[in-house]
DSSP file (Angstrom, degrees, kcal/mol; ACC not computed):
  #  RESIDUE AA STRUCTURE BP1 BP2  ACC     N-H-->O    O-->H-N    N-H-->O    O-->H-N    TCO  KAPPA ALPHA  PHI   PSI    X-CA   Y-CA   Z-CA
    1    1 A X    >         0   0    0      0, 0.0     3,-1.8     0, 0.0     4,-0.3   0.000 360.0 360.0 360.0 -38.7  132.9  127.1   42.2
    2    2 A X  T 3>  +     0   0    0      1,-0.3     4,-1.2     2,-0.2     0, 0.0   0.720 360.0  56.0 -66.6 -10.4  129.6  127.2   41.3
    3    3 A X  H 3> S+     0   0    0      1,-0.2     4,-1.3     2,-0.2    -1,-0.3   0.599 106.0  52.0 -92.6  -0.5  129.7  123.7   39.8
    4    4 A X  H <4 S+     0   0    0     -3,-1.8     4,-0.3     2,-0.1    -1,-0.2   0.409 102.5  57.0-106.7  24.7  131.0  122.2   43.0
    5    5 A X  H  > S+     0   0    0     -4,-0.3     4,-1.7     3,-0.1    -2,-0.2   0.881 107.0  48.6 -96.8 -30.7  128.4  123.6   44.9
    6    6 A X  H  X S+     0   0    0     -4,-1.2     4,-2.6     2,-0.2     5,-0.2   0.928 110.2  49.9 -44.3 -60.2  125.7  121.9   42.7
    7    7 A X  H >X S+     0   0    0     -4,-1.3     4,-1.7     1,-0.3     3,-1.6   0.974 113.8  51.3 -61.0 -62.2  127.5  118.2   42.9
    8    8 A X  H 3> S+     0   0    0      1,-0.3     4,-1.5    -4,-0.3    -1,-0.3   0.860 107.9  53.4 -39.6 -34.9  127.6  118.8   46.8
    9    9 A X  H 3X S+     0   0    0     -4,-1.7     4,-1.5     2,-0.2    -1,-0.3   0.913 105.9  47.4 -73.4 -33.5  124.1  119.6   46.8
   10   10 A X  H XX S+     0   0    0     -4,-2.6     4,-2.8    -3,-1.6     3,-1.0   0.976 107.7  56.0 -82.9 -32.0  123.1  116.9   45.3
   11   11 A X  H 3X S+     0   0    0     -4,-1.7     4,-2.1     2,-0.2     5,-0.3   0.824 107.9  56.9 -38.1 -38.9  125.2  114.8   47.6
   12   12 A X  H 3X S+     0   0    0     -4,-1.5     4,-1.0    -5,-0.5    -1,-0.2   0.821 109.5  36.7 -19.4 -64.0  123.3  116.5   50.1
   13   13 A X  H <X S+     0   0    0     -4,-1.5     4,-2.5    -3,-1.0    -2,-0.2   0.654 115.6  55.2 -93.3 -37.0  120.0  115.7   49.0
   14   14 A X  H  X S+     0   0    0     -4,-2.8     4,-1.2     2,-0.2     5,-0.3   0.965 116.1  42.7 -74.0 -61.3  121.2  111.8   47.9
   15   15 A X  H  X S+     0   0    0     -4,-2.1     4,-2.6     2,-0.2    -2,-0.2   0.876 110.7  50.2 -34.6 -42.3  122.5  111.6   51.7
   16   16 A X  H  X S+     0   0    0     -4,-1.0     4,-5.5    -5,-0.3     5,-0.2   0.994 113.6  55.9 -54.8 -61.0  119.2  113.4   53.1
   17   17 A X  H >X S+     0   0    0     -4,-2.5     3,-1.7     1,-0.2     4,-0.9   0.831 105.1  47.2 -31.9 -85.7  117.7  110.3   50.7
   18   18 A X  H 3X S+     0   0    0     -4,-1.2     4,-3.4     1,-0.3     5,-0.3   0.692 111.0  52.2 -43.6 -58.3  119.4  107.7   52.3
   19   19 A X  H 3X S+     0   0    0     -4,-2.6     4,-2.7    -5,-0.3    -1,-0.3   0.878 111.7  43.9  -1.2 -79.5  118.5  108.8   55.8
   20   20 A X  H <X S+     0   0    0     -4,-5.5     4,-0.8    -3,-1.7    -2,-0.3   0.699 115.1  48.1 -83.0  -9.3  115.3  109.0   55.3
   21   21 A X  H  X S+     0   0    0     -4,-0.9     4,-1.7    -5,-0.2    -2,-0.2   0.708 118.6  39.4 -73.9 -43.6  115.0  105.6   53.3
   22   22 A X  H  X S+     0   0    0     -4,-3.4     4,-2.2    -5,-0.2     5,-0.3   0.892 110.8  63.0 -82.6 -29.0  117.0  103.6   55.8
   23   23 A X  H  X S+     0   0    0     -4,-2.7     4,-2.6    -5,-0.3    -2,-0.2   0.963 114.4  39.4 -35.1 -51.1  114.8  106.0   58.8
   24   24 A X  H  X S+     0   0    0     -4,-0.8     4,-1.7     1,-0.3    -1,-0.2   0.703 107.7  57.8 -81.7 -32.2  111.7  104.2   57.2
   25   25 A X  H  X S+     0   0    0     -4,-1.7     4,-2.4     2,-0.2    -1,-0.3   0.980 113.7  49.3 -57.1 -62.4  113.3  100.5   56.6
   26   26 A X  H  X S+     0   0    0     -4,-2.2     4,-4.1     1,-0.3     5,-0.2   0.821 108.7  41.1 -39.8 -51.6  113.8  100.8   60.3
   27   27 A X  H  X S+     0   0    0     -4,-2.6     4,-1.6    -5,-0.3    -1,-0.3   0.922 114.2  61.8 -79.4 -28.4  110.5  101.9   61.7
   28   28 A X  H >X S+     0   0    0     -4,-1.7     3,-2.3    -5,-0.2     4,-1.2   0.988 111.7  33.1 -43.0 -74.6  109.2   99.2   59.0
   29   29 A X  H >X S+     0   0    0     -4,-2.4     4,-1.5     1,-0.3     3,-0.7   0.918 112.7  60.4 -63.7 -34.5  111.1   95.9   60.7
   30   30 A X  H 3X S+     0   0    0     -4,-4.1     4,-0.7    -5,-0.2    -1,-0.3   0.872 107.4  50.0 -68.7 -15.8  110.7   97.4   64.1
   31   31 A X  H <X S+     0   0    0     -3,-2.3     4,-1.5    -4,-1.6    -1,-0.2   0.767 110.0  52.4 -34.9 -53.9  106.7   97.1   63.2
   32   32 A X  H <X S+     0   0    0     -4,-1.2     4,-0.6    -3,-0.7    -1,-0.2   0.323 106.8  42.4 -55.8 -30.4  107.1   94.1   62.3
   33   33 A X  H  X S+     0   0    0     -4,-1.5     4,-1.3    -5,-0.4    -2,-0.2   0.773 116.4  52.8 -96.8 -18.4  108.7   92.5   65.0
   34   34 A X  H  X S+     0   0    0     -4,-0.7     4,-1.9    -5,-0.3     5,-0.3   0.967 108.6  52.5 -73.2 -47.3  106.2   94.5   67.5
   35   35 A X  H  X S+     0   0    0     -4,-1.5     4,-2.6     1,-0.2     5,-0.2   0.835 109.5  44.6 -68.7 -26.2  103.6   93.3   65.7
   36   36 A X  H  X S+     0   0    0     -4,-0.6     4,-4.2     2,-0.1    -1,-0.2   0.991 113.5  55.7 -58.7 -36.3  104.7   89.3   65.8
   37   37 A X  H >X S+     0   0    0     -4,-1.3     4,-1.9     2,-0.2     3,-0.6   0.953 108.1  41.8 -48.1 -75.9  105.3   89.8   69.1
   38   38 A X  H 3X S+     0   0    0     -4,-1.9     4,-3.3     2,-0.2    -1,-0.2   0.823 111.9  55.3   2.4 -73.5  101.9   91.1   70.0
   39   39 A X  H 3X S+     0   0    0     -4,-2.6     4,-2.1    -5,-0.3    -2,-0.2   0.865 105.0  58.0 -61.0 -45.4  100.4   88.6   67.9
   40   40 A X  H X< S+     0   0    0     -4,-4.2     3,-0.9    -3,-0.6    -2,-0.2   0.979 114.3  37.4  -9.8-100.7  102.4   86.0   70.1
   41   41 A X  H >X S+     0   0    0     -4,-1.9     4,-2.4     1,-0.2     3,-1.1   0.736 106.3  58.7 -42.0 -34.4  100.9   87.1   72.9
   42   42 A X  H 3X S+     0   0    0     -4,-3.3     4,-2.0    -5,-0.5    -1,-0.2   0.903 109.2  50.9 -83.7 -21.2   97.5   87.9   72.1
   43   43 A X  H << S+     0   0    0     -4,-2.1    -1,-0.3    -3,-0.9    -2,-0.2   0.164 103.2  54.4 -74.7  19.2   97.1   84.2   70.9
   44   44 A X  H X> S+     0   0    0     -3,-1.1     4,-2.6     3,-0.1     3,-2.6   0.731 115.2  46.0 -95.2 -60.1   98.5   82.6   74.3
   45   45 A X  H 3X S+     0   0    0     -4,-2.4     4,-2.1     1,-0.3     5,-0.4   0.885 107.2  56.4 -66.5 -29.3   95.6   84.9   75.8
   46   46 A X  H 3X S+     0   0    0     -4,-2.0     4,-0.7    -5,-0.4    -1,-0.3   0.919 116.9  39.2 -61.9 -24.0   93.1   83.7   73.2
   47   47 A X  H <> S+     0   0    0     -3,-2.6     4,-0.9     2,-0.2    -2,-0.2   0.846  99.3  61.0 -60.6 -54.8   94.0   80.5   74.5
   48   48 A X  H >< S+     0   0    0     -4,-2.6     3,-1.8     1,-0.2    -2,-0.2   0.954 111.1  54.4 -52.4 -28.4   94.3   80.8   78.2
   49   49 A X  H 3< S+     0   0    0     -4,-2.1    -1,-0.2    -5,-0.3    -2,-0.2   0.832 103.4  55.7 -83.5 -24.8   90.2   81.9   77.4
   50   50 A X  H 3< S+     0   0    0     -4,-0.7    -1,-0.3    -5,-0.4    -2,-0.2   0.813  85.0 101.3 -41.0 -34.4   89.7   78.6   75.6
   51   51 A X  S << S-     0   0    0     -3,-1.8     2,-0.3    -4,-0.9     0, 0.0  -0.330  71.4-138.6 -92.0 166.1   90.8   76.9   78.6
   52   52 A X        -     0   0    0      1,-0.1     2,-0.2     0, 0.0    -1,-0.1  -0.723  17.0-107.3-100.5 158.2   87.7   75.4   80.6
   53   53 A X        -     0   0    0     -2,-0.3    -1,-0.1     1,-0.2     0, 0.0  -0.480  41.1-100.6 -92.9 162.3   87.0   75.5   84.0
   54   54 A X        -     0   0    0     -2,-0.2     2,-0.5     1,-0.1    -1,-0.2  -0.125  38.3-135.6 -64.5 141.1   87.4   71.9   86.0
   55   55 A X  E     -A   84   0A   0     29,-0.8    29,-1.7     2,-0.0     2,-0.3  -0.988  29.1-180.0-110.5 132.7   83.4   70.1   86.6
   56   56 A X  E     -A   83   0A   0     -2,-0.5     2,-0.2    27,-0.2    27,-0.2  -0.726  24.1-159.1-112.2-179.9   83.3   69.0   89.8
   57   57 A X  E     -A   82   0A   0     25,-0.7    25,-1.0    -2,-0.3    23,-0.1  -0.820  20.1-139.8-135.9 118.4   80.3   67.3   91.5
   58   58 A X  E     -A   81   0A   0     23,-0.2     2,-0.4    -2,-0.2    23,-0.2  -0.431   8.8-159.9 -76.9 135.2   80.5   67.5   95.6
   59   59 A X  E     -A   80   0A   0     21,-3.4    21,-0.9    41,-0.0     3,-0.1  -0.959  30.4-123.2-111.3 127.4   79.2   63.9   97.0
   60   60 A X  E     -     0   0A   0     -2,-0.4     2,-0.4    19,-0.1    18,-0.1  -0.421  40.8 -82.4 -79.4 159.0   78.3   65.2  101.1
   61   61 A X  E     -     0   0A   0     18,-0.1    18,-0.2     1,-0.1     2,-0.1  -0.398  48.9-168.3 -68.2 117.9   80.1   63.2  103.7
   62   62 A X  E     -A   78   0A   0     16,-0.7    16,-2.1    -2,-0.4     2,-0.5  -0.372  15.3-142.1 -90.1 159.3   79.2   60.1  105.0
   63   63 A X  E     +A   77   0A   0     14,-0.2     2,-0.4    -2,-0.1    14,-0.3  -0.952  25.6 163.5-132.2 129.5   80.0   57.7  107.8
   64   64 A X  E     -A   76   0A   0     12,-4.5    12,-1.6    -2,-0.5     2,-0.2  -0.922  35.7-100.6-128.6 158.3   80.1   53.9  107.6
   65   65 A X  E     -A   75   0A   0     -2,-0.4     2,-0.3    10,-0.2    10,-0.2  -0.520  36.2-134.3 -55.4 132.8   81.3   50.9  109.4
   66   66 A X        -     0   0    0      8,-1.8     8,-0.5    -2,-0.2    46,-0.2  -0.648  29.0 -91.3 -53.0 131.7   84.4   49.1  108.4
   67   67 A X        -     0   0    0     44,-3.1    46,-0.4    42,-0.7    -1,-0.1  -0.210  57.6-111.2 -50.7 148.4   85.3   45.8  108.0
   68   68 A X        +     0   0    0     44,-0.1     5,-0.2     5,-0.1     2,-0.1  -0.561  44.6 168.2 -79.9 175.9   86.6   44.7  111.6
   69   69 A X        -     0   0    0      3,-0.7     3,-0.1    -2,-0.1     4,-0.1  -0.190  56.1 -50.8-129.3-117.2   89.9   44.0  112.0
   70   70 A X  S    S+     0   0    0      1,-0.2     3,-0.1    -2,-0.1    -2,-0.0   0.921 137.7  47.8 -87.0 -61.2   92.7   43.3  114.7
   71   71 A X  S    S-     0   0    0     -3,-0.1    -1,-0.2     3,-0.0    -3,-0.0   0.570 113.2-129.9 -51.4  -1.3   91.4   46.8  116.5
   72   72 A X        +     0   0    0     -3,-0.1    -3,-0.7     2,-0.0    -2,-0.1  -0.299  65.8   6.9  63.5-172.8   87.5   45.5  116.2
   73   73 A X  S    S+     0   0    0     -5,-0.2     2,-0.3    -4,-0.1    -6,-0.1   0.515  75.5 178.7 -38.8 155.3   84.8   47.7  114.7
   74   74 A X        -     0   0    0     -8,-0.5    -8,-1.8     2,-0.0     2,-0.3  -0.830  14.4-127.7-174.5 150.5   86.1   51.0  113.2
   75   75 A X  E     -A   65   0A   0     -2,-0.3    82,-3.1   -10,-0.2     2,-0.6  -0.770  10.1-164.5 -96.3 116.7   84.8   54.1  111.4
   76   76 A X  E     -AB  64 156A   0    -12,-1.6   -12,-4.5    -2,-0.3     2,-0.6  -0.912   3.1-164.8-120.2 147.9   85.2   56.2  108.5
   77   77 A X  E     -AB  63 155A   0     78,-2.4    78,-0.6    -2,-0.6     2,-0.3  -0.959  19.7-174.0-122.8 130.4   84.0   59.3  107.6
   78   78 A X  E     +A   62   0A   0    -16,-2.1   -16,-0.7    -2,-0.6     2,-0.4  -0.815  25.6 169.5-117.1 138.7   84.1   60.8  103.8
   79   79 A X  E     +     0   0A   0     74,-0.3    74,-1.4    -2,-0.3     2,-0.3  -0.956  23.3 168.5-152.5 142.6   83.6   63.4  101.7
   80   80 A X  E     -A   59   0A   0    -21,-0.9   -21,-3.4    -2,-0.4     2,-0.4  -0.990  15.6-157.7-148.7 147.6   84.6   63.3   98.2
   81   81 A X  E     -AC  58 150A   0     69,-0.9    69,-1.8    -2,-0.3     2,-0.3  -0.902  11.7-123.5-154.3 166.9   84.2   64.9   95.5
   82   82 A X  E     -AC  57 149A   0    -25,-1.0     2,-0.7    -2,-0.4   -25,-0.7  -0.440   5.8-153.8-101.5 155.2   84.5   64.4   91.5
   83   83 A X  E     -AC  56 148A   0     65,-4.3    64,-3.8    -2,-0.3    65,-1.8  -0.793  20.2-174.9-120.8 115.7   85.9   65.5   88.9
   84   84 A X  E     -AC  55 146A   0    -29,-1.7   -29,-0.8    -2,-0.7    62,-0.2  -0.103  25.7-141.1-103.7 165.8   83.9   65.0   85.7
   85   85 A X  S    S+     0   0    0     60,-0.7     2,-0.4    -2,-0.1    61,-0.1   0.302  85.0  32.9-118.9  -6.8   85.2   65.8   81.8
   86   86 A X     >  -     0   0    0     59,-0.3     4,-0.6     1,-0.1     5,-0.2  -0.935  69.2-126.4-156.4 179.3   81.7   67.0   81.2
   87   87 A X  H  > S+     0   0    0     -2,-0.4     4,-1.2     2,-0.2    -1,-0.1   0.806 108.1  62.8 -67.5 -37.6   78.3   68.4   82.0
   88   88 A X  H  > S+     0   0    0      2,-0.2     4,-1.5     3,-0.2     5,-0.2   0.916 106.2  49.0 -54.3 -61.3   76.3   65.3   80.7
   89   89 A X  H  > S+     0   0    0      2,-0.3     4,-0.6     1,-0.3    -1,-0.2   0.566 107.8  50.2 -78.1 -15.7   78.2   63.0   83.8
   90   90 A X  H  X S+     0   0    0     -4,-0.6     4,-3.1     2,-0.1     5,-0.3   0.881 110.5  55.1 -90.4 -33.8   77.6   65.3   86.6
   91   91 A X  H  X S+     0   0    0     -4,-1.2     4,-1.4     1,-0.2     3,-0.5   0.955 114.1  38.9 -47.5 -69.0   74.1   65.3   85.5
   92   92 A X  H  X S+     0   0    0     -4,-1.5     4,-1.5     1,-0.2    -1,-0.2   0.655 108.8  54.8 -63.6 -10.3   73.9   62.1   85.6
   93   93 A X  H  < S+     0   0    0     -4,-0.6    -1,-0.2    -5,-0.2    -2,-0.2   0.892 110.2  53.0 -68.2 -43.8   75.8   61.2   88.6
   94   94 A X  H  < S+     0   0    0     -4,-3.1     3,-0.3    -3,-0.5     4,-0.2   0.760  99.1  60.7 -91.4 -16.5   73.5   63.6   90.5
   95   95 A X  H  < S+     0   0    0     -4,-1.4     2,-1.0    -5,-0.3     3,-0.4   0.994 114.0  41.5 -23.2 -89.8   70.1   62.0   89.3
   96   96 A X  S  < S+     0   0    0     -4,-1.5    -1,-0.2     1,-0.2     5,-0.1  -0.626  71.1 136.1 -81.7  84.2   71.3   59.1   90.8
   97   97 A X    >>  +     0   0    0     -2,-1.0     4,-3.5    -3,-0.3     3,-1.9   0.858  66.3  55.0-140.7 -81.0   72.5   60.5   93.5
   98   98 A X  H 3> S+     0   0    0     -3,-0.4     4,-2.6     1,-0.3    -1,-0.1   0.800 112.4  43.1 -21.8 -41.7   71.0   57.7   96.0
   99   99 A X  H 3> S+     0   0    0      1,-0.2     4,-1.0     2,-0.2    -1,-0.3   0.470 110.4  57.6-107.0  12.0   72.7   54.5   94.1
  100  100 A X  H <> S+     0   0    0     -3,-1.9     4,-2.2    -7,-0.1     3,-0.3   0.846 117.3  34.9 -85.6 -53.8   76.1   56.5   93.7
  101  101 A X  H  X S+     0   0    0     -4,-3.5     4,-1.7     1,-0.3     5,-0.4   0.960 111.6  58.3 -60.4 -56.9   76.0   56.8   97.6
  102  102 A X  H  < S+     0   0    0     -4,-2.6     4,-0.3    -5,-0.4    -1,-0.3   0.663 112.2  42.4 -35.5 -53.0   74.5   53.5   98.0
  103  103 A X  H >X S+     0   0    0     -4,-1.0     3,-4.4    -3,-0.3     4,-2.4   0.989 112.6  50.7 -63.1 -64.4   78.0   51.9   95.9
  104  104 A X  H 3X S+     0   0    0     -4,-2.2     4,-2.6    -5,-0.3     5,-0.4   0.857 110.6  47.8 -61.8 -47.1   80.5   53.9   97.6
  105  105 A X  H 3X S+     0   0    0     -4,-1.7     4,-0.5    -5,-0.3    -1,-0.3   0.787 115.7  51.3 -51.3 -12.4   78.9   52.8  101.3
  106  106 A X  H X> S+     0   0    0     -3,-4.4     4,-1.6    -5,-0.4     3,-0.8   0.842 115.6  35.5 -81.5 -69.3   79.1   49.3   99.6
  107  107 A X  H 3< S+     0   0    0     -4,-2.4    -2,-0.2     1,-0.2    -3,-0.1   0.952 123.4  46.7 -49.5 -48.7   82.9   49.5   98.5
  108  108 A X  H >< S+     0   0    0     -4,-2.6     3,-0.8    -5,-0.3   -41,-0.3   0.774 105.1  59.0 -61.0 -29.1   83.9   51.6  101.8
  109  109 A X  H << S+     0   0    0     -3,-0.8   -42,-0.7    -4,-0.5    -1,-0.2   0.923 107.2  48.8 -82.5 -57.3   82.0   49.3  104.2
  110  110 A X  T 3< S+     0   0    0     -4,-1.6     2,-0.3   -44,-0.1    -1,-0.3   0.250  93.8  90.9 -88.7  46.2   84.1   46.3  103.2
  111  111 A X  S <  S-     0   0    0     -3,-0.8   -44,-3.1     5,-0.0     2,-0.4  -0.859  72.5-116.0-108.4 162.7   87.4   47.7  103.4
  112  112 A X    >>  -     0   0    0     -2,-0.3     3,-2.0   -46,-0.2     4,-0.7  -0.888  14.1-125.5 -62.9 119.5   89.8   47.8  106.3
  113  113 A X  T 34 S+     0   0    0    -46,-0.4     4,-0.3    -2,-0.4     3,-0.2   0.606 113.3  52.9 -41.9 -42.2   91.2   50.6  108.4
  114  114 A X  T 34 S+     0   0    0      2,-0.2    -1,-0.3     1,-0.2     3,-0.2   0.611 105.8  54.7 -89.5 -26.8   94.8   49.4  107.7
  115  115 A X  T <4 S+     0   0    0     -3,-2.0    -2,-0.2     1,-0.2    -1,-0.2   0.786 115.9  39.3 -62.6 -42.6   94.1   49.5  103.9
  116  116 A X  S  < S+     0   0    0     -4,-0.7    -2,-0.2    -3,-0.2    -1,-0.2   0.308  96.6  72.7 -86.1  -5.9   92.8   53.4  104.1
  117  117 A X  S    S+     0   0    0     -4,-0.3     2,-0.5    -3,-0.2    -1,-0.2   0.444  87.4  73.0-115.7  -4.8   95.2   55.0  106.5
  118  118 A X  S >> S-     0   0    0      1,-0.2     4,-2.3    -4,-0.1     3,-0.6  -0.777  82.2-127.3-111.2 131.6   98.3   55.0  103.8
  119  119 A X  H 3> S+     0   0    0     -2,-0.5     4,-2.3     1,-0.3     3,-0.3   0.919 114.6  47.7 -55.3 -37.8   98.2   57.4  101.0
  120  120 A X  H 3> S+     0   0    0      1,-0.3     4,-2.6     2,-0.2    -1,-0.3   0.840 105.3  61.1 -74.3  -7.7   98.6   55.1   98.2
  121  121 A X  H <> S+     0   0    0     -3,-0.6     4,-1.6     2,-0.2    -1,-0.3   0.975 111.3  50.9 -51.6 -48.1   95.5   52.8  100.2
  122  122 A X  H  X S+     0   0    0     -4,-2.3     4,-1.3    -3,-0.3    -2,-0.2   0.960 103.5  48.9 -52.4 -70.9   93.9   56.4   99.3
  123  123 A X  H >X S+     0   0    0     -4,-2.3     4,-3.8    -5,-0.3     3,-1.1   0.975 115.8  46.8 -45.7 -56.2   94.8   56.5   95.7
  124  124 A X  H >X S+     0   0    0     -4,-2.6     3,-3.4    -5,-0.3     4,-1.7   0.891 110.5  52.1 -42.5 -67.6   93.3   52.6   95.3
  125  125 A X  H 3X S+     0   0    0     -4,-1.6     4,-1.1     1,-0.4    -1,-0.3   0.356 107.9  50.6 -54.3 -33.1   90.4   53.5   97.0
  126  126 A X  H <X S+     0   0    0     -4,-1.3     4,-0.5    -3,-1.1    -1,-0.4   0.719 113.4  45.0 -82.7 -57.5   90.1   56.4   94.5
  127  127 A X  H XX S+     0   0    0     -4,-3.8     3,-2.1    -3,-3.4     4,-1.7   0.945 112.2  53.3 -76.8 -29.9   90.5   54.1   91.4
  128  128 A X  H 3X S+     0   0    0     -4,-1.7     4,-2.9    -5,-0.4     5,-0.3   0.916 106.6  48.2 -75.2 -44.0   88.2   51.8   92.9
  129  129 A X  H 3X S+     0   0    0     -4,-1.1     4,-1.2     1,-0.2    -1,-0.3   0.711 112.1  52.3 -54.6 -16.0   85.4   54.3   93.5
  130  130 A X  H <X S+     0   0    0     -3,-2.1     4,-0.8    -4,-0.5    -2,-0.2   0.832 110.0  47.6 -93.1 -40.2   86.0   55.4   89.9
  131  131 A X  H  < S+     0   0    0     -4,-1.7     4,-0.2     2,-0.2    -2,-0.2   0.804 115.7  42.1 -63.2 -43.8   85.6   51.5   88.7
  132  132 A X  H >< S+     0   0    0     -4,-2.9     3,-1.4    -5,-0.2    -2,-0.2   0.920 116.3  53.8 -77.4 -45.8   82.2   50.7   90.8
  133  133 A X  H 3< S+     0   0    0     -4,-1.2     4,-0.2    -5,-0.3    -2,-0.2   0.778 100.5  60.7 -68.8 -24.4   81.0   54.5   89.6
  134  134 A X  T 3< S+     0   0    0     -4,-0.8     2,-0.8     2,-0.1    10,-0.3   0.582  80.3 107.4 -80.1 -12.2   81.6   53.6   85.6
  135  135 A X  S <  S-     0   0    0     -3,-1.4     8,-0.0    -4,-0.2    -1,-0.0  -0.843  94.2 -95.6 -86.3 116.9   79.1   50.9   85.8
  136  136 A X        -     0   0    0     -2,-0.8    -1,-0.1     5,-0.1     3,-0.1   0.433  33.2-155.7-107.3 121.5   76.3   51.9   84.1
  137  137 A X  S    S-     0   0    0     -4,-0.2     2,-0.3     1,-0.2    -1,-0.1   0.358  74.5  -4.6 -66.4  -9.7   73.6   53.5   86.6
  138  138 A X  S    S-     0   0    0      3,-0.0     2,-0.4   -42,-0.0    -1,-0.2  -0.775  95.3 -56.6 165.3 168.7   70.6   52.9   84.5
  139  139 A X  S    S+     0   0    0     -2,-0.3     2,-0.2     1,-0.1     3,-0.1  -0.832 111.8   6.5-120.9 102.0   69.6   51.5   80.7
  140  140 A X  S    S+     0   0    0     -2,-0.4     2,-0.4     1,-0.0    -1,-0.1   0.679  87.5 159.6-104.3 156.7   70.7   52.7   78.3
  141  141 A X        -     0   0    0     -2,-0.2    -5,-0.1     1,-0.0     3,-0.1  -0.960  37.2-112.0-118.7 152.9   73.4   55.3   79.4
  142  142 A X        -     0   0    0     -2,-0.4     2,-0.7     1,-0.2    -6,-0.1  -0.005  48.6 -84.0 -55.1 162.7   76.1   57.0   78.1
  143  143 A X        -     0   0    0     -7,-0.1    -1,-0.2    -8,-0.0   -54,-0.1  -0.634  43.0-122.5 -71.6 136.7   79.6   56.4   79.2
  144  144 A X        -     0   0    0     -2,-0.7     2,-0.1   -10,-0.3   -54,-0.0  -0.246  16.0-161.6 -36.5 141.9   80.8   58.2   82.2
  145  145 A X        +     0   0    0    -59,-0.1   -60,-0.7     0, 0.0     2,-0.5  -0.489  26.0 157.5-117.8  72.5   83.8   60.4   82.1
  146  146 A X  E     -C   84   0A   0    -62,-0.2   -62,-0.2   -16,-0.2     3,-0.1  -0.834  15.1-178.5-107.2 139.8   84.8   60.8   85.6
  147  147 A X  E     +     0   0A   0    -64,-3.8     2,-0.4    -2,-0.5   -63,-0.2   0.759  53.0   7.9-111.0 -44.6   88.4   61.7   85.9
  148  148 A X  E     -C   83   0A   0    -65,-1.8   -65,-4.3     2,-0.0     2,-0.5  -0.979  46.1-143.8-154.1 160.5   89.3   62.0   89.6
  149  149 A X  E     -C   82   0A   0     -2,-0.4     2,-0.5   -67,-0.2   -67,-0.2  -0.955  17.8-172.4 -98.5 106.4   88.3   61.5   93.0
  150  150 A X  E     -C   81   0A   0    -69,-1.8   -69,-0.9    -2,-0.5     2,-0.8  -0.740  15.1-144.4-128.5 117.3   89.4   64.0   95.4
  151  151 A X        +     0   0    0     -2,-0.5   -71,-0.2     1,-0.2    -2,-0.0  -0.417  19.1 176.4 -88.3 100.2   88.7   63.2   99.3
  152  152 A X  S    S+     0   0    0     -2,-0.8   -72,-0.2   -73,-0.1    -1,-0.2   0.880  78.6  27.6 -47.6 -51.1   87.8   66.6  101.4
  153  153 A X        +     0   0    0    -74,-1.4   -74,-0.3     2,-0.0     2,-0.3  -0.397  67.0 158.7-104.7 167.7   87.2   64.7  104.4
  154  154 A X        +     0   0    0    -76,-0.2     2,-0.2    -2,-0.1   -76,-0.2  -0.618   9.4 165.1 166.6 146.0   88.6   61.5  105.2
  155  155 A X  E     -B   77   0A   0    -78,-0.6   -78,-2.4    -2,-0.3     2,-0.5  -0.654  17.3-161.7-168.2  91.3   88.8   60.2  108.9
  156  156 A X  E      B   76   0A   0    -80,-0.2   -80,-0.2    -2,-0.2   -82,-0.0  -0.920 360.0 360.0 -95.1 122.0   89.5   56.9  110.0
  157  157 A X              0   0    0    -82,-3.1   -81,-0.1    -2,-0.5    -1,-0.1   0.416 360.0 360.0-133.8 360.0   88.5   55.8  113.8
């Protein structure tokens, strides 16, 4: 009797082994998987703090004459403002602050009421401001990087 208590003990003690071997495999991979996870996450927030915030530059609202049309004389009033890729281009946009207004009262002045009142007249009106603004404001300059035009005010009368 006393030899089967021995083998049983050590069955005992091999089971106890196994237990605690597979306990430990366990709490390993579930480490493992917390920790990709984690790591997962904690690079999308080390990204989301990469991301930069938008430069805008505010242009203040203006009012100009129209070209006439059928209706005769007619009026807009504007306020726009842009959205720059960099620090360099609002700087320089707002230097010149005077011949950036000067252009847009030039492009806006000859347009038509019936041209502006439709959104995608808006959107033209948008590239166009973007096209007259990319030509070089004084010698030598950099290129521009202005990205959109987006009009706070807008009023046609």
């Amino acid at each position: 009797m006393a030899k089967s208590t021995g083998g049983s003990s050590k069955l005992l003690w091999l089971m106890i082994l196994l237990v605690l071997m597979s306990t430990a495999a366990a709490g390993v991979a579930i480490y493992l998987v917390m920790n990709d996870r984690s790591d997962g996450s904690g690079n999308m927030q080390g990204q989301q703090l990469e991301r930069q915030a938008p430069i805008f530059l505010k242009i203040d609202p203006f009012t100009v004459n129209l070209a006439d049309d059928d209706f005769g004389s007619r009026l807009l009033y504007a306020g726009l403002s842009l959205k720059v890729g960099n620090e360099e281009t609002r700087a320089l946009l707002h230097e010149h602050m005077p011949q950036v207004r000067s252009r847009l009262l030039m492009l806006f002045s000859g347009k038509q009421a019936s041209e502006l009142t439709s959104p995608e007249g808006k959107r033209r009106l948008g590239d166009e401001v973007i096209a007259v603004l990319s030509e070089p404001l004084t010698q030598p300059q950099p290129p521009l990087d202005i990205r959109d035009v987006l009009f706070t005010e807008f009023i046609v009368q």
